[in-house]
N, C-alpha and C positions, 0 to 999 in steps of 0.2 A: 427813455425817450430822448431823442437828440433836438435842440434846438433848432439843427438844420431844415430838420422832418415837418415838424410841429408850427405852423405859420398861425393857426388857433389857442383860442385859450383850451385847456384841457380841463375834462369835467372830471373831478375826484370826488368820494363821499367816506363822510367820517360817519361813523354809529355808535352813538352812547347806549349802550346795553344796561339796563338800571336791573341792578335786584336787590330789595331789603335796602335802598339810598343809599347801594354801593356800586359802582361804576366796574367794567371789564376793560382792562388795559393790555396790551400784549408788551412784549420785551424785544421790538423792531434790532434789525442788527442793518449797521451800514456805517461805514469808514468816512469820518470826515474828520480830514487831518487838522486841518484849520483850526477847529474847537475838540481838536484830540477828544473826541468822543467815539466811541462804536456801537452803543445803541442810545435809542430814546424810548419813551413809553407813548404808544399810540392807540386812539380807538380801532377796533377791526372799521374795514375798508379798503378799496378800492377807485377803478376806473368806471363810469355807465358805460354802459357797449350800448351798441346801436339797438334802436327798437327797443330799449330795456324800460321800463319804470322805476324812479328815484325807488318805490316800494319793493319792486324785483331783485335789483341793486342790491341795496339793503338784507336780504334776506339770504339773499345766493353768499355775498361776502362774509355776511358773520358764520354762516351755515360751511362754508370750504374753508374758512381760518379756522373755528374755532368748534367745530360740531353740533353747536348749538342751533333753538330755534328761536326764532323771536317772534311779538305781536307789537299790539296799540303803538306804530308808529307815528311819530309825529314830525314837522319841520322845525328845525330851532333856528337854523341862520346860516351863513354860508361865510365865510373868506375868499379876498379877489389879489391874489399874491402871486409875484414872479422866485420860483424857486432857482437857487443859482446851482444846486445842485444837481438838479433838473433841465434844467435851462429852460423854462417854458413857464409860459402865464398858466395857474391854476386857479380855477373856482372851485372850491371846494365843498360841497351842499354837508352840512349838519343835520343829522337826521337822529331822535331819539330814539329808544321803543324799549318796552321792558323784555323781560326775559319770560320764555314759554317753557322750553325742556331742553333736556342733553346735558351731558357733562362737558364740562371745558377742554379742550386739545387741543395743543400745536399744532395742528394739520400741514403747516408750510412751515418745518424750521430752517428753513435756507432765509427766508424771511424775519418771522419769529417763534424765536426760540421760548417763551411762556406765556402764559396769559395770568393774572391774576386780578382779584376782585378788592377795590379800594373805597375807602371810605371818600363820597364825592369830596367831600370839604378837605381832604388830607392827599391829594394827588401826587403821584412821584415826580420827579425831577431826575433829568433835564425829558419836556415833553415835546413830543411832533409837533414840530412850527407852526403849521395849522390849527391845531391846538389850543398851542401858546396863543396865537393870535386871536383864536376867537374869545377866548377866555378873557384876554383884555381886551377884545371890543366889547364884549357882555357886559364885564363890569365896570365900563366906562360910560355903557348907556344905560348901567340899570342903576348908576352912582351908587353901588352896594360890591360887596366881597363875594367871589367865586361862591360864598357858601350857598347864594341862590339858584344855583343851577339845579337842584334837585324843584324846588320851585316853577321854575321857569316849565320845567320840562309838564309836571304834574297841570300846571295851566293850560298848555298848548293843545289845540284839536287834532283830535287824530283826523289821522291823512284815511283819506276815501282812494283806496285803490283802482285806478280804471285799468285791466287789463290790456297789454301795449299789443301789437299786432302779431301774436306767437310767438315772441321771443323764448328760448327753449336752453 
């Protein structure tokens, strides 16, 4: 996306995949020279398209990253951040849900290149900014250590799906 383009914020959504109180991370690849990095580790995720439901969303992106399927989603929280890489204001919706069936695959490795399964409390480094950030807004409002995000999540109501207008 070009800042040019982009005069909105853009809607992205991150998905904590839980199984066994272990988190699904992929191995994102992208060039930023700045912090000589070339990858991060990110939740599967994506853009909402039009007419889509956050639960749609959710389902369609972990399902074409990773081949998996997912259920009992929940909302955790969102991030409201301007990427410089990007060049455009992101919100970013957090969306939890555990895991239903399939095996893990790199579906997109022009994107990323693995997926693998971590222990919530033991997360890799360096993470998708979105991430990072929400991690430390969590644990700056829950005055507790990242170890409660398996917590949080097991609290949260699952989301009631409303069917969006066909989206397909």
């Amino acid at each position: 996306m070009n800042s040019k383009t982009v005069s909105r914020p853009v809607i992205g959504l991150g998905v904590l995949v839980w199984r066994d109180k272990k988190l699904l991370l992929g191995k994102r690849l992208f060039s930023d020279k700045k912090a000589n990095q070339n990858f991060c580790w990110q939740f599967p995720g994506g853009h909402l398209e039009k007419n889509e439901s956050v639960i749609e969303c959710a389902q369609r992106e972990v399902r074409e990253e990773t081949g998996l399927e997912i259920q009992a989603m929940r909302h955790l929280g969102f991030t409201n951040q301007t990427f410089t890489m990007a060049g455009c204001q992101y919100v970013t919706l957090l969306v939890s849900s555990e895991y239903k069936s399939g095996e893990v695959q790199a579906l997109e490795p022009d994107k990323c290149i693995d997926w693998q399964w971590f222990d919530y409390q033991q997360l890799p480094e360096p993470l998708f900014e979105p991430i990072h950030l929400f991690l430390t807004q969590f644990s700056e409002f829950a005055n507790a250590p990242q170890g409660d995000l398996f917590a949080m999540h097991a609290a949260s109501s699952l989301v009631m799906d409303i069917p969006s207008s066909g989206h397909k």
